[in-house]
Biopython code that builds the backbone (N, CA, C, O; Angstrom):
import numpy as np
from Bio.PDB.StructureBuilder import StructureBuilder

atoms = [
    (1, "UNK", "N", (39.503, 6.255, -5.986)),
    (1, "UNK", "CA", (38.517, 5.286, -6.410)),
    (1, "UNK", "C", (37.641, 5.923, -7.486)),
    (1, "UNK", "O", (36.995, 6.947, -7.266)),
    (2, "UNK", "N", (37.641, 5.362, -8.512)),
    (2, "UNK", "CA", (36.488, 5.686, -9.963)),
    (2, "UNK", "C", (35.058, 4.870, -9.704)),
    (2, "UNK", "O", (34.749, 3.703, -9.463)),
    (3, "UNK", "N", (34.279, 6.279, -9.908)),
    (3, "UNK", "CA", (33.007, 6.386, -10.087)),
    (3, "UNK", "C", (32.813, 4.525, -10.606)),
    (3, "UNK", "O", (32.901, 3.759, -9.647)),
    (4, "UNK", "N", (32.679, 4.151, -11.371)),
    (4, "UNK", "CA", (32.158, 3.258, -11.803)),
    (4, "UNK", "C", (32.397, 1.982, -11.229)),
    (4, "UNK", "O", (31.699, 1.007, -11.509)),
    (5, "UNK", "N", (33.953, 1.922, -9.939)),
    (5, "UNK", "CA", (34.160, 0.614, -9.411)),
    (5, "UNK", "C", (33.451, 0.791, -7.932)),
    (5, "UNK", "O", (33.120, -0.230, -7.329)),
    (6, "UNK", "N", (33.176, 2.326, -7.244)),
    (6, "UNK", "CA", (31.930, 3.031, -6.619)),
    (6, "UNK", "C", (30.646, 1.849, -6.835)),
    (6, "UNK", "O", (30.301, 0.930, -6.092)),
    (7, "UNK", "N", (30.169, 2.242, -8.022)),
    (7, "UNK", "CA", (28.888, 1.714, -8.127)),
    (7, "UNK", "C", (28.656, 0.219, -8.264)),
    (7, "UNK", "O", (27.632, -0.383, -7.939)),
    (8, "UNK", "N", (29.719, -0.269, -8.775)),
    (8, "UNK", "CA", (29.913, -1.468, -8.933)),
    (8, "UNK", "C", (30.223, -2.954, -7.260)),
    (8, "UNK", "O", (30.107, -4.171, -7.116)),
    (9, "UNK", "N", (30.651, -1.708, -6.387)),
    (9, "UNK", "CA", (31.236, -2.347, -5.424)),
    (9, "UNK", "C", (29.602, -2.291, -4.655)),
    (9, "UNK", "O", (29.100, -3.315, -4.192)),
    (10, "UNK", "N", (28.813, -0.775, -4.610)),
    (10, "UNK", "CA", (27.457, -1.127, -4.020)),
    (10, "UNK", "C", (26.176, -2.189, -4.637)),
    (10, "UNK", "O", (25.210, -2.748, -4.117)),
    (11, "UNK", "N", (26.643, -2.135, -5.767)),
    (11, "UNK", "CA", (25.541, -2.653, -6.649)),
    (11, "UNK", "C", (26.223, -4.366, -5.699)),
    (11, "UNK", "O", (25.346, -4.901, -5.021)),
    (12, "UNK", "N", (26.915, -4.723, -5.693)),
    (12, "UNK", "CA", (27.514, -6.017, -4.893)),
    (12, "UNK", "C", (26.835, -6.134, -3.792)),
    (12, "UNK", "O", (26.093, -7.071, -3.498)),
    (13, "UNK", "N", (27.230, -4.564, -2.745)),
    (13, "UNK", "CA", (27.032, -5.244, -1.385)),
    (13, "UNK", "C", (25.467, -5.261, -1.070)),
    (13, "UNK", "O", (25.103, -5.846, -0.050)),
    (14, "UNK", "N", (24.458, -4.605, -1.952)),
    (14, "UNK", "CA", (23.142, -5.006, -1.894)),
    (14, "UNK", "C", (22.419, -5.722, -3.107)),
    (14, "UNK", "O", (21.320, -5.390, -3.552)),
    (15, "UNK", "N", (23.136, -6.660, -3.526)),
    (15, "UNK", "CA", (22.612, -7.664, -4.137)),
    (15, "UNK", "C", (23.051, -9.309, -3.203)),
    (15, "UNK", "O", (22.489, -10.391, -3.373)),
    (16, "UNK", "N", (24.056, -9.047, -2.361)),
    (16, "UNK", "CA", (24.616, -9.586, -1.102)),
    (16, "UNK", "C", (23.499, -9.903, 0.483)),
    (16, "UNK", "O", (23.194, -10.846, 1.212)),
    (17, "UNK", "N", (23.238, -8.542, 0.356)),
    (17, "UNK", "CA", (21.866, -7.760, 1.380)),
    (17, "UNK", "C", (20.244, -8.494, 0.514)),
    (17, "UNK", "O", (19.181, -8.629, 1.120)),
    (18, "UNK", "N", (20.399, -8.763, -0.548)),
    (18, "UNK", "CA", (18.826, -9.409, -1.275)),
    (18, "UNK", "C", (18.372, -8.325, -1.261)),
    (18, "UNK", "O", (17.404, -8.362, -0.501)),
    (19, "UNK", "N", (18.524, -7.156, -1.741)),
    (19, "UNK", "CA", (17.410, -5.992, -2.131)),
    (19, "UNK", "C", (17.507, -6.167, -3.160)),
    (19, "UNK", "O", (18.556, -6.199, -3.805)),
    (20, "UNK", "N", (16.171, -6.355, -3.626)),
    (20, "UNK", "CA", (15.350, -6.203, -5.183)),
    (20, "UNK", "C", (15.828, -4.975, -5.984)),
    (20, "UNK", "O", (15.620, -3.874, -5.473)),
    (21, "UNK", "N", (16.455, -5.038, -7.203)),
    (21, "UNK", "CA", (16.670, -4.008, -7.845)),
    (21, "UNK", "C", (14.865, -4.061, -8.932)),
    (21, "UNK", "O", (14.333, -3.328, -9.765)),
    (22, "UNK", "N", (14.699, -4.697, -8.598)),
    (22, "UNK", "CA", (12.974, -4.164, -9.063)),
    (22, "UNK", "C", (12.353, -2.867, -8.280)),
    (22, "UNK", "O", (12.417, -2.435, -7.129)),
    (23, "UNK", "N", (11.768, -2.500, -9.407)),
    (23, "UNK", "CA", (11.216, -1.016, -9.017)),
    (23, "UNK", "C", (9.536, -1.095, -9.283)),
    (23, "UNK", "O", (9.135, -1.181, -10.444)),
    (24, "UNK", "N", (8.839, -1.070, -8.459)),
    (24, "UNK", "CA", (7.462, -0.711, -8.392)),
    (24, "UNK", "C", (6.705, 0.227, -8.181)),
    (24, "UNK", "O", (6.733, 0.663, -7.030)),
    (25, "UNK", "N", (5.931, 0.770, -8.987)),
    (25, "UNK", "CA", (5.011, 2.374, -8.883)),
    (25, "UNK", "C", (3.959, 1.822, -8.754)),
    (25, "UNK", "O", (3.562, 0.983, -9.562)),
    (26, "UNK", "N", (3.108, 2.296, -7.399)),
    (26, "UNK", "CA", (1.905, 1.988, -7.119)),
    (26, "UNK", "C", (0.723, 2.372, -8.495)),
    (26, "UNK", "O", (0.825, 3.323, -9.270)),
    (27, "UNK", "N", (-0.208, 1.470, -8.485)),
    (27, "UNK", "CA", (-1.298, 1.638, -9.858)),
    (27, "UNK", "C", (-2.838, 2.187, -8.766)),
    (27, "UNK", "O", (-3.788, 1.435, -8.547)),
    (28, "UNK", "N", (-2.730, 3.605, -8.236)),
    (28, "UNK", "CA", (-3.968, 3.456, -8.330)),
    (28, "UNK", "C", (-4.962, 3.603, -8.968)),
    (28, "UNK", "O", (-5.777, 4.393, -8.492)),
    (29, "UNK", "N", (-5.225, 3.089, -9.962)),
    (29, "UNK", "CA", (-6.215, 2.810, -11.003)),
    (29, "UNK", "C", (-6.723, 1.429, -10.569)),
    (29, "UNK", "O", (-7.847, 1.177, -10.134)),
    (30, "UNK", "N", (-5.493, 0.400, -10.802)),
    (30, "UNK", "CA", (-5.966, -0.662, -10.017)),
    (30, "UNK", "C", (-6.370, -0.748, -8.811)),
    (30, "UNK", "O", (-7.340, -1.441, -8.506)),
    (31, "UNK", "N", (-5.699, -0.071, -7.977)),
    (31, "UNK", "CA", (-5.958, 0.406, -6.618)),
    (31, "UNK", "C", (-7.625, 0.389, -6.313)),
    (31, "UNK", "O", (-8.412, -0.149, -5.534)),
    (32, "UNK", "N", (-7.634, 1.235, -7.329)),
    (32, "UNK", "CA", (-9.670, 1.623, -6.952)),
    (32, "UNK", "C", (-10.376, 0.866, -7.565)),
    (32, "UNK", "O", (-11.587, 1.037, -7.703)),
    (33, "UNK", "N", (-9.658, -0.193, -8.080)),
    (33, "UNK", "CA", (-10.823, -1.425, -8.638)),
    (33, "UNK", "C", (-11.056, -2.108, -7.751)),
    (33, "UNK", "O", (-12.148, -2.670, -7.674)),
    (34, "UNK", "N", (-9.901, -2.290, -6.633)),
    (34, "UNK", "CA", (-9.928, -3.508, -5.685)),
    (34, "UNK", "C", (-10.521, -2.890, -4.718)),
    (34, "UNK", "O", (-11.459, -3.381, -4.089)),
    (35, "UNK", "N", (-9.969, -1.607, -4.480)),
    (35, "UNK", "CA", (-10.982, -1.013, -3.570)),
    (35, "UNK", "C", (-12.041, -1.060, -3.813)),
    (35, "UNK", "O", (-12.671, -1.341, -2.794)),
    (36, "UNK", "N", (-12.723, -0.923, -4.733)),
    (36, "UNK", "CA", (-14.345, -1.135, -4.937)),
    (36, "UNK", "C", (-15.067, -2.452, -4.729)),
    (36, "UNK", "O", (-16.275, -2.484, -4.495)),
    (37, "UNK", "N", (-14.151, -3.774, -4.835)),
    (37, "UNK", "CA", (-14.848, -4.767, -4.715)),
    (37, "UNK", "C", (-14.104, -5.124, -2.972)),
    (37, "UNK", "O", (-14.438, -6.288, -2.752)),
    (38, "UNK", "N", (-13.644, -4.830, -2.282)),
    (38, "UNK", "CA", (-13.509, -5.116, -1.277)),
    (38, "UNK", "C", (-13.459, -4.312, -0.060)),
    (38, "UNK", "O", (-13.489, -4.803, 1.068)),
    (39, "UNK", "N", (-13.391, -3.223, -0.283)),
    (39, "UNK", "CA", (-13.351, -1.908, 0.834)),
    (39, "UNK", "C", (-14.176, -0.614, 0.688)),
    (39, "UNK", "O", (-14.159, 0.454, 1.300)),
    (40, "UNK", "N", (-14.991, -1.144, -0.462)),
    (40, "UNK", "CA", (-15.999, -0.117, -0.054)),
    (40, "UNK", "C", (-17.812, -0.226, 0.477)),
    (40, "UNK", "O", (-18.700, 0.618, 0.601)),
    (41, "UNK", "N", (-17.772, -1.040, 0.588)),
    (41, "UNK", "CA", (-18.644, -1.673, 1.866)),
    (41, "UNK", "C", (-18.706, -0.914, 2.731)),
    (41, "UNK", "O", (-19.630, -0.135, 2.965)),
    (42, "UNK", "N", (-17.383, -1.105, 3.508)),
    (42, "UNK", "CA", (-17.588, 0.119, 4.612)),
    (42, "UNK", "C", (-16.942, 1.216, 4.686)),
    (42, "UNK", "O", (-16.853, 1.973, 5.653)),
    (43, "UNK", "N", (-16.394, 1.327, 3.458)),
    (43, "UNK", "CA", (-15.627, 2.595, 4.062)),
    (43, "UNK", "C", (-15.856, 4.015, 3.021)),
    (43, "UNK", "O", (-15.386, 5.149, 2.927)),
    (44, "UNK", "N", (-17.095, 2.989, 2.184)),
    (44, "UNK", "CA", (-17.646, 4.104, 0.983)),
    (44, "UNK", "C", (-17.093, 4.265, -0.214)),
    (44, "UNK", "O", (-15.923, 4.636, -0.310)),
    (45, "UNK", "N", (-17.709, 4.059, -1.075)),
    (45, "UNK", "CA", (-17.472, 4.224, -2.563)),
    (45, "UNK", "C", (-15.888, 5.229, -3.221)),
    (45, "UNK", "O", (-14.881, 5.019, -3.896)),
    (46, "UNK", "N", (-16.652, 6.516, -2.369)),
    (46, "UNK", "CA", (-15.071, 8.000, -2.715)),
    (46, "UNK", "C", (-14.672, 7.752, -1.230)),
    (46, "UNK", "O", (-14.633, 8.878, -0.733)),
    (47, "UNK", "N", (-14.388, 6.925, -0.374)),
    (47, "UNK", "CA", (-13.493, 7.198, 1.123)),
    (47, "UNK", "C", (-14.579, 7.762, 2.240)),
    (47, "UNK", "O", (-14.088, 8.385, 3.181)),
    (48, "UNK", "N", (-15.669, 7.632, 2.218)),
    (48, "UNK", "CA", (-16.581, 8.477, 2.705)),
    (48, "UNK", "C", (-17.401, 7.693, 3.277)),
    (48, "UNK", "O", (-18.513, 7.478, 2.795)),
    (49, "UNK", "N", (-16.865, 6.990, 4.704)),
    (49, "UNK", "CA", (-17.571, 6.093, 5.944)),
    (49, "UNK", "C", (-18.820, 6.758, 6.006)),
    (49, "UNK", "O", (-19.045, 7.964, 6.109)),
    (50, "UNK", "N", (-19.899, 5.435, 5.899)),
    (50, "UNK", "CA", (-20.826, 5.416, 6.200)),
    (50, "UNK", "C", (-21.574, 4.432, 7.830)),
    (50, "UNK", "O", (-22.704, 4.141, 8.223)),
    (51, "UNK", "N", (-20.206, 4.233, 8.310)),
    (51, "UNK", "CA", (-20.404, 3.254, 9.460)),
    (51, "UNK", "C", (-19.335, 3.695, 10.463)),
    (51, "UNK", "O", (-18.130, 3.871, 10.281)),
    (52, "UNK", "N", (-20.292, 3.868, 11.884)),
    (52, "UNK", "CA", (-19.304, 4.750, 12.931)),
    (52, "UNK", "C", (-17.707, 3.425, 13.061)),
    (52, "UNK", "O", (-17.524, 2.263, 12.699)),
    (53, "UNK", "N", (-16.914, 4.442, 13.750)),
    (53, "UNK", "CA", (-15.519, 3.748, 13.587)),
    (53, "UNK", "C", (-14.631, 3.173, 12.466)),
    (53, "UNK", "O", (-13.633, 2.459, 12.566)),
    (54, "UNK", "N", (-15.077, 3.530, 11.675)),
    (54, "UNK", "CA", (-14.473, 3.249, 10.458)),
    (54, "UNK", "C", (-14.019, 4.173, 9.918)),
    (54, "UNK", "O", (-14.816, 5.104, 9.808)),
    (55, "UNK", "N", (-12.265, 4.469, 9.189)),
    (55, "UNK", "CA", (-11.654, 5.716, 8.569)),
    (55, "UNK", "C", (-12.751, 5.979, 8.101)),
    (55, "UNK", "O", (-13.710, 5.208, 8.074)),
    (56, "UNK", "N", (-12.702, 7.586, 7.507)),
    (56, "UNK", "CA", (-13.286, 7.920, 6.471)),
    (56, "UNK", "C", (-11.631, 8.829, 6.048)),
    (56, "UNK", "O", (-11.044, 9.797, 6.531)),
    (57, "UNK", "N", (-11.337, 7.760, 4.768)),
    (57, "UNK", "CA", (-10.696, 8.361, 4.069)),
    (57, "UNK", "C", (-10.523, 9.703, 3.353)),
    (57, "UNK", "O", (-9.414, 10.211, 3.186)),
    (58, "UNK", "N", (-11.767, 10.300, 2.902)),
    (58, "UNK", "CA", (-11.920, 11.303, 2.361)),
    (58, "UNK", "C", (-11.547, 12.243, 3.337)),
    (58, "UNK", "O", (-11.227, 13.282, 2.760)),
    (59, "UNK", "N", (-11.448, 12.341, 4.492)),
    (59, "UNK", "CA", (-10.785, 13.563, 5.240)),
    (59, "UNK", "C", (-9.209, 12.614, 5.831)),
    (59, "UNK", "O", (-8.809, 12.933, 6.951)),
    (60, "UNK", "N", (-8.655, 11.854, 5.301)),
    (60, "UNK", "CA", (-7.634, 11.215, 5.614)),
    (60, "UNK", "C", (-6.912, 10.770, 6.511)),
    (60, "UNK", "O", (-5.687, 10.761, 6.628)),
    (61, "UNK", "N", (-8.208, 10.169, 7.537)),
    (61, "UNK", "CA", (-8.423, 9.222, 8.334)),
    (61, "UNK", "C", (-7.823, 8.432, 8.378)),
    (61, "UNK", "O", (-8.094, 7.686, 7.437)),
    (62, "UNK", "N", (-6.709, 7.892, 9.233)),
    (62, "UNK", "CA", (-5.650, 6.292, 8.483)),
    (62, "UNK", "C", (-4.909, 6.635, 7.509)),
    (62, "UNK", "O", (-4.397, 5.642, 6.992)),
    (63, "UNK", "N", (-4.533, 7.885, 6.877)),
    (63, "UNK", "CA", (-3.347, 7.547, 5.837)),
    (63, "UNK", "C", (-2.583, 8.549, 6.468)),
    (63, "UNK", "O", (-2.020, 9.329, 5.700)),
    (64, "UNK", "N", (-2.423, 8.722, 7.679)),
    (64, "UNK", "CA", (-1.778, 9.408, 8.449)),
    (64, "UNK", "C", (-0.273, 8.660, 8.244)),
    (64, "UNK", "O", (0.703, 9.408, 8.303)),
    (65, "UNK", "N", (-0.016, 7.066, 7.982)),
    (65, "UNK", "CA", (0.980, 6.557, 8.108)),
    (65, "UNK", "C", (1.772, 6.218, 6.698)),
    (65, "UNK", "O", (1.571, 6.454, 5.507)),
    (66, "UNK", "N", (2.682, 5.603, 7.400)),
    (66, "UNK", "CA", (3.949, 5.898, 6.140)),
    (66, "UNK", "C", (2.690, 4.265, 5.094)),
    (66, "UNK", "O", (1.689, 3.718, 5.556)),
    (67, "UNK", "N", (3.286, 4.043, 3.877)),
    (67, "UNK", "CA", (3.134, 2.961, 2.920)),
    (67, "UNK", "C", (3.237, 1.529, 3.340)),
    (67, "UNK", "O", (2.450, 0.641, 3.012)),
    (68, "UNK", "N", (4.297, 1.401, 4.106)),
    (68, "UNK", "CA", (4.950, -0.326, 4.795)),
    (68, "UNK", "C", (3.419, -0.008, 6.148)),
    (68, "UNK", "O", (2.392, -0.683, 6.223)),
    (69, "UNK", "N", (3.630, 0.671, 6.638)),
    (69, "UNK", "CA", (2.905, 0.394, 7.984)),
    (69, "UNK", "C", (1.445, 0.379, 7.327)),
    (69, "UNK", "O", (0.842, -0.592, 7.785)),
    (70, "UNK", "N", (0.756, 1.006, 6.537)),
    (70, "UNK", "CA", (-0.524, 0.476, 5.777)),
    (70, "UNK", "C", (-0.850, -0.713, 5.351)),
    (70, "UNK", "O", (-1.947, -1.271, 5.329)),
    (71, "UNK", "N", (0.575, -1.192, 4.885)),
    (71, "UNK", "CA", (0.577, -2.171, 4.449)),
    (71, "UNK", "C", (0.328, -3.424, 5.538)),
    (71, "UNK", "O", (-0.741, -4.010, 5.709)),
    (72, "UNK", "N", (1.277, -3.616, 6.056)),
    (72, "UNK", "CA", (1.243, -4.306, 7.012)),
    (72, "UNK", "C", (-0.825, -4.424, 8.166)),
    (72, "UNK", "O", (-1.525, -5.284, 8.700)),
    (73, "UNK", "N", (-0.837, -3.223, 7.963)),
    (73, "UNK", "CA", (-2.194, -3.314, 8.697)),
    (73, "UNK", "C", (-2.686, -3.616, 7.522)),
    (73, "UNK", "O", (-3.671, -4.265, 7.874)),
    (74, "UNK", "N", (-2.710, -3.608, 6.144)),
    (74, "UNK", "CA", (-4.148, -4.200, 5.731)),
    (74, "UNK", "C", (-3.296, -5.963, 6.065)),
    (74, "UNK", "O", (-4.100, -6.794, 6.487)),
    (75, "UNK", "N", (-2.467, -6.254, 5.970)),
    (75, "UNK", "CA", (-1.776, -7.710, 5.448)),
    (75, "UNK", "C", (-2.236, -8.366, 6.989)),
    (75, "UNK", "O", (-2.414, -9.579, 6.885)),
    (76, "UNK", "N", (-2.431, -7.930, 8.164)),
    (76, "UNK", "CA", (-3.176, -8.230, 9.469)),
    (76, "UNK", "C", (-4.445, -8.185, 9.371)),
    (76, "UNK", "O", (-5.064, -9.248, 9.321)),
    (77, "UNK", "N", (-5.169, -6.865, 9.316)),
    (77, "UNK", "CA", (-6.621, -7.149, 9.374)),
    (77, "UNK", "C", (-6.602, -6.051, 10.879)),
    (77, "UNK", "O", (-5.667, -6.022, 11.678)),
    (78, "UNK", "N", (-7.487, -5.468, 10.950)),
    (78, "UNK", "CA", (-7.779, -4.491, 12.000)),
    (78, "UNK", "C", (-9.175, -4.642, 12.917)),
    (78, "UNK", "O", (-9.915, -3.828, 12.364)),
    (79, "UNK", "N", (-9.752, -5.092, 13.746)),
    (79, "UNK", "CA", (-11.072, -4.533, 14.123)),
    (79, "UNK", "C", (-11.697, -5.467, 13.543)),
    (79, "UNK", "O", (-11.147, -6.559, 13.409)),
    (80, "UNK", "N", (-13.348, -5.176, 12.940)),
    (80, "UNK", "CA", (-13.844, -5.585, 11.807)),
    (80, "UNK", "C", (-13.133, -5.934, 10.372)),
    (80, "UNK", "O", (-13.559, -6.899, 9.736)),
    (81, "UNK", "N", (-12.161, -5.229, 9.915)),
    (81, "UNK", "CA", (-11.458, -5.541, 8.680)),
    (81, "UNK", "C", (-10.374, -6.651, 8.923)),
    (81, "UNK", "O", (-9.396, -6.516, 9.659)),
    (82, "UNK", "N", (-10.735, -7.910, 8.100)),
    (82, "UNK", "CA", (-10.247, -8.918, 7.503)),
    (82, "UNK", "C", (-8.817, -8.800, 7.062)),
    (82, "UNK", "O", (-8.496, -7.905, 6.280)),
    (83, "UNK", "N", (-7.991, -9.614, 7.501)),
    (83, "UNK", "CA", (-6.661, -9.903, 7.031)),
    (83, "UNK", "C", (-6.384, -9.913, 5.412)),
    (83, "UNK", "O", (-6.853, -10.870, 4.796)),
    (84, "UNK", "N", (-5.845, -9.173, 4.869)),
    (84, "UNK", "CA", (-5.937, -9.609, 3.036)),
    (84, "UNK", "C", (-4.762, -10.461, 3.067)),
    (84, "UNK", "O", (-4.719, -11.140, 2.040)),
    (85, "UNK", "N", (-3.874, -10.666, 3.788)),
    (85, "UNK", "CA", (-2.761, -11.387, 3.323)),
    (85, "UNK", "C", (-3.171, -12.985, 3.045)),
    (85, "UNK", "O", (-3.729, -13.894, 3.658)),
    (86, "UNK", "N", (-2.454, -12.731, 1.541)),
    (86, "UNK", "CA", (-3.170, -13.920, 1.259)),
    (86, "UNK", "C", (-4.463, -14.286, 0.175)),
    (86, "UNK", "O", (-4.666, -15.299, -0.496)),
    (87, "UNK", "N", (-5.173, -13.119, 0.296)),
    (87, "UNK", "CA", (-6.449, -13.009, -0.300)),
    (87, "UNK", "C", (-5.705, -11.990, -1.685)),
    (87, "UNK", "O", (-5.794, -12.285, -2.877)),
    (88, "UNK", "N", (-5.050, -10.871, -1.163)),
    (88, "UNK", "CA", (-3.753, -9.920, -2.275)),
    (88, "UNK", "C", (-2.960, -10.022, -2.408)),
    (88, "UNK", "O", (-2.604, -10.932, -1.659)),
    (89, "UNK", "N", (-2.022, -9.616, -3.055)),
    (89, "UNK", "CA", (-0.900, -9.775, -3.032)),
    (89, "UNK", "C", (-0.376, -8.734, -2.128)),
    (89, "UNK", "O", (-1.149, -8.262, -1.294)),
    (90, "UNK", "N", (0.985, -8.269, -2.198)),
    (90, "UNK", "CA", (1.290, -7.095, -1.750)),
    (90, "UNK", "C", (1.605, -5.699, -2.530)),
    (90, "UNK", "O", (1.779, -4.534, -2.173)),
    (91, "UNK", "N", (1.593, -6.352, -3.692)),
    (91, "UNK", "CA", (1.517, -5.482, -5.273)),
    (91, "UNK", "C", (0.142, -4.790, -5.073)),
    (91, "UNK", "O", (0.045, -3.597, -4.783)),
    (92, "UNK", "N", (-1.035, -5.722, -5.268)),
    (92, "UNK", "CA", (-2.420, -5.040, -5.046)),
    (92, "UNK", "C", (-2.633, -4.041, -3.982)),
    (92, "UNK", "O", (-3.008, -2.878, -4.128)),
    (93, "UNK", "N", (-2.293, -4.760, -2.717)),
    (93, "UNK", "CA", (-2.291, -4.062, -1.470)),
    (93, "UNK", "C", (-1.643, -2.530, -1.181)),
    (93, "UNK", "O", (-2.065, -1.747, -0.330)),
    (94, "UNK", "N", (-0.361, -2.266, -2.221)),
    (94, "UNK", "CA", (-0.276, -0.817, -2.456)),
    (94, "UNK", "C", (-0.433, -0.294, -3.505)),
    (94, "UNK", "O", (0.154, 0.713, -3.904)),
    (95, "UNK", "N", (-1.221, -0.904, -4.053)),
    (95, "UNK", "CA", (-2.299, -0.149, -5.568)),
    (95, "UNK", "C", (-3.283, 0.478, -4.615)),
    (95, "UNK", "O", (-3.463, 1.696, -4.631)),
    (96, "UNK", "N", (-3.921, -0.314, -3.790)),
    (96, "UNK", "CA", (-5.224, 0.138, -2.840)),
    (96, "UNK", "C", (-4.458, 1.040, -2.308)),
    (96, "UNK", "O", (-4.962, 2.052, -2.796)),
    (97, "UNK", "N", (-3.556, 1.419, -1.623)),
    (97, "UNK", "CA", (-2.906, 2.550, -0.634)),
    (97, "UNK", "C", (-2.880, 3.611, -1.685)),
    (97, "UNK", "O", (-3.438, 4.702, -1.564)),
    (98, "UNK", "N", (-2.155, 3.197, -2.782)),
    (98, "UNK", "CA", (-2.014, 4.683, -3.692)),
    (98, "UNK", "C", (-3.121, 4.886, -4.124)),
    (98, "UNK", "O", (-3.107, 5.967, -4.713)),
    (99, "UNK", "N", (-4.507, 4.225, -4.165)),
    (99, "UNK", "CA", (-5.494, 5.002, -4.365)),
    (99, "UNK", "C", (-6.504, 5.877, -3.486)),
    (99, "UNK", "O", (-7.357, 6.735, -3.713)),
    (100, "UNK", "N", (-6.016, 5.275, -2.453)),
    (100, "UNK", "CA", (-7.047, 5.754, -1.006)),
    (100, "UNK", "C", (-6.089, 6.737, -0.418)),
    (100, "UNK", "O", (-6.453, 7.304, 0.612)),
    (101, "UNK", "N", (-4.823, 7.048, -0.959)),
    (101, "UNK", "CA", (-4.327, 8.365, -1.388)),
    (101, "UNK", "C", (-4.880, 9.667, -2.283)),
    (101, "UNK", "O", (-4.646, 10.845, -2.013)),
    (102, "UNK", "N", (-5.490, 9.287, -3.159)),
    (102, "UNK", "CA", (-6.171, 10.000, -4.131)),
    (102, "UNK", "C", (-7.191, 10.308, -3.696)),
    (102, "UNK", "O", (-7.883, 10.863, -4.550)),
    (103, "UNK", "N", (-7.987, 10.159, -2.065)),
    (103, "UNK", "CA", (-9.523, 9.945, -2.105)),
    (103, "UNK", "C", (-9.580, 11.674, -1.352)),
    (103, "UNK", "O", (-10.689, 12.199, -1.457)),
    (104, "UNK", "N", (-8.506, 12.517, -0.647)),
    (104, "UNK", "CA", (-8.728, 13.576, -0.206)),
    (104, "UNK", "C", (-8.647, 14.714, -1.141)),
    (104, "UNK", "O", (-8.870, 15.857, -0.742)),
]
sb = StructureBuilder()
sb.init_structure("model")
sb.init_model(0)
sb.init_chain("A")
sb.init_seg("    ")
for serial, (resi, resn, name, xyz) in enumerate(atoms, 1):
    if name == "N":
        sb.init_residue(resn, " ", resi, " ")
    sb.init_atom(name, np.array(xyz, "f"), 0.0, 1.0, " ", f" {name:<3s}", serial, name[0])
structure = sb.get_structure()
């Protein structure tokens, strides 16, 4: 079997499967815009809780978990924190992860 009827036969069976051959790199730049108008209320400007029970990101509090499972908890809503699904997209929603990556 040649390389190219290889790639050709997978490129099939997951376009079959609906996986997105779109590729997305988290923006946290954007990330920390949205974070600023919606999550830093409580959880501080640089990641740095100012209200008991709440991550404090800056010692990396909550990003203990993989990207999907962040996700998913912001797209629910936790505790006090509000469901975004709906309110973000899911594009935005891991702009905010890759930036509250950047906060340690």
């Amino acid at each position: 079997m040649n390389i190219t009827f290889s790639l050709a036969v997978m490129f099939c069976f997951l376009s079959v499967l609906g996986v997105s051959s779109d590729v997305y790199a988290a923006d946290s730049i954007k990330g920390g815009k949205i974070y600023q108008q919606h999550c830093s209320n409580c959880h501080g400007s640089s990641g740095v809780s100012n209200m008991s029970g709440v991550a404090d990101f800056s010692r990396g509090e909550g990003l203990f978990k993989s990207d999907i499972d962040l996700l998913r908890l912001l797209q629910r809503g936790k505790g006090m924190m509000p469901a975004y699904q709906g309110r973000l997209s899911d594009k935005e929603m891991l702009d905010v992860i890759a930036y509250m990556r950047t906060l340690r």
